[in-house]
N, C-alpha and C positions, 0 to 999 in steps of 0.2 A: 533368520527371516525378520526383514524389520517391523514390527508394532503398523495397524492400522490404527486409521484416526480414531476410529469405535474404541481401540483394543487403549489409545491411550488416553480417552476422555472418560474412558469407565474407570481407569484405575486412577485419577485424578479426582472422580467421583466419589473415590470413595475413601479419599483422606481430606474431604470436606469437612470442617468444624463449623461449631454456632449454628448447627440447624436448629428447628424448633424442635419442639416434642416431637415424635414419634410421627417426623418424615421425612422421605428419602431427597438423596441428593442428587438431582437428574441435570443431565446438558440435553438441551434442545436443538434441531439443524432446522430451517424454514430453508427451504429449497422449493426452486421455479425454474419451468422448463418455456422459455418463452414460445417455441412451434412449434407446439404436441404433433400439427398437423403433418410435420414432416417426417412421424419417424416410418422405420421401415416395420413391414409387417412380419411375423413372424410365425413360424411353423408349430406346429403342437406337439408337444414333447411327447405325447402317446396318442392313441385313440381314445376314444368314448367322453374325451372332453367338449362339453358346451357352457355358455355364457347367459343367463336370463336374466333380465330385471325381475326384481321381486315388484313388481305393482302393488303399491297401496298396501306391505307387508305387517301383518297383525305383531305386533308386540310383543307375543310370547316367539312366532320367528325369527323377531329379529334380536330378540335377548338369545334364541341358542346360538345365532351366527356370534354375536359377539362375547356372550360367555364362553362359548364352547373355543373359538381364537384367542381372546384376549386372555382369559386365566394366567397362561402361563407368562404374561409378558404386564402382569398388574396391573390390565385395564378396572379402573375403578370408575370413570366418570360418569358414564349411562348405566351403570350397575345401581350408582346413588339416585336417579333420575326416579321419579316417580312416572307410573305408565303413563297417564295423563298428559304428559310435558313428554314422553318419547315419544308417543303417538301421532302430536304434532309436529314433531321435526321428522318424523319418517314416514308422514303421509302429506308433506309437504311436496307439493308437483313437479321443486326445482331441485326435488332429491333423489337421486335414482338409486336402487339400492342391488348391488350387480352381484351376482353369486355366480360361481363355477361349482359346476357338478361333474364328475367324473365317474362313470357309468351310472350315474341318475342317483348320485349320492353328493350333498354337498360337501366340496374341498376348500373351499374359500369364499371370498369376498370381497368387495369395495365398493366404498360409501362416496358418492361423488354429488357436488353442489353445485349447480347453475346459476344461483341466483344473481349474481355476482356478475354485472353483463360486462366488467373490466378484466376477471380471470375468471376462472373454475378450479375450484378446488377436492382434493381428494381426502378426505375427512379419516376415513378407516381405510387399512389395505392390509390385509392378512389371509395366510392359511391356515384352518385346521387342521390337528393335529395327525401327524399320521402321513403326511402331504409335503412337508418340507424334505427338500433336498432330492425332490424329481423333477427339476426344471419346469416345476408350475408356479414357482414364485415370478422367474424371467417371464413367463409366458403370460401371466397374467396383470404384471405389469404393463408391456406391451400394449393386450389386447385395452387395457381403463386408458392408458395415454390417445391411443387412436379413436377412442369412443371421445377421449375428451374434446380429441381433435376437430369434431363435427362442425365446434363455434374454436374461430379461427381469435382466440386469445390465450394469453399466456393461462399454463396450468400450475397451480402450485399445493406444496403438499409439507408435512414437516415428520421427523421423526426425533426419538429419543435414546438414551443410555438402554431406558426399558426394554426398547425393540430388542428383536432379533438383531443376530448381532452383525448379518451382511446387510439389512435393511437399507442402510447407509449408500452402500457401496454400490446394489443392486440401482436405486434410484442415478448415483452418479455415471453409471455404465450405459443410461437411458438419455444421458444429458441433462440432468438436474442441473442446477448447480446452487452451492448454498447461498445464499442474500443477507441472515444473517443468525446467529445464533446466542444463546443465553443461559445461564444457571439457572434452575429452579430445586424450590422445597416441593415436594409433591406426599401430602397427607398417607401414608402406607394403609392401603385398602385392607389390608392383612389383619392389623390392628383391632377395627370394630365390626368386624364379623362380615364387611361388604363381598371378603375373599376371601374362601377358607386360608386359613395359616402357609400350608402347606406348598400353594402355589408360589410360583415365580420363585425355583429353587435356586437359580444364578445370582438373586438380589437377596441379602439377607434381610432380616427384618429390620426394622428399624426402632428396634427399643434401646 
């Protein structure tokens, strides 16, 4: 079976030399879907699944959505954020912040951006744990592309080495497509205590 693009930019990833101190070496895809409007709709892969904006979501919510997701895939960036500075970008009007629950527990998320009256963009997109590999990641891709589709502009979104590892391919099967991509150093959250040690067992540390 031949090597996916994921399978061979991570292992190129990780005979990167000359990083800095103590961070990891990631490849970036920035992918845009120019008609979200047109995709097709899709069925729900079981019952008891629904879709709600979190309105106006208090900071300790929206740290378990993306602690509780991103851990394992070394989200550090809103982990560093002081509540102060996340409370205004996630009670900002042109930010909807979408959760799937599945029997009235949440299973996921996506963090999607208006403000932008040229695209819309999809900031966060992830399942908690426990959730992957029951056709809620398809399905709830779908349902943030047709939300996005409401304002008739292209959507775009990016992903990483870090993601999951169909993340990629998931978006290209929706019609992504990439525009363009990049090397980066990315500081290992693991290091200063932002993330316990433990997490993101796929990426080793970067000491």
């Amino acid at each position: 079976m031949s090597q996916s693009t994921y399978e061979k930019e991570w292992q190129r990833q990780r005979s990167r030399s000359g990083l800095p101190p103590k961070h990891l070496a990631v490849h970036r895809w920035y992918l845009r879907l120019d008609k979200p409007w047109e995709i097709a709709d899709r069925d729900p892969p079981m019952n008891g699944l629904t879709i709600m904006r979190a309105n106006n979501p208090s900071v300790a919510f929206y740290r378990f959505l993306y602690h509780t997701a991103g851990e394992e895939f070394v989200w550090g960036d809103r982990r560093r954020m002081s509540d102060e500075k996340l409370a205004g970008l996630i009670s900002n009007q042109d930010v909807h912040v979408m959760v799937l629950y599945k029997q009235g527990t949440p299973a996921g998320f996506y963090d999607i951006n208006f403000s932008d009256p040229a695209e819309t963009e999809i900031k966060y997109f992830a399942l908690l744990p426990g959730n992957i590999g029951l056709g809620l990641g398809g399905y709830l891709l779908t349902q943030s592309i047709r939300y996005a589709g409401q304002r008739k502009v292209p959507l775009v979104l990016d992903t990483c080495t870090l993601d999951h590892s169909s993340a990629l391919e998931n978006y290209r099967k929706r019609g992504f497509v990439v525009y363009r991509e990049e090397d980066e150093e990315y500081p290992d959250p693991r290091l200063d205590g932002t993330i316990p040690r433990e997490a993101g067992r796929h990426v080793p540390l970067a000491e």
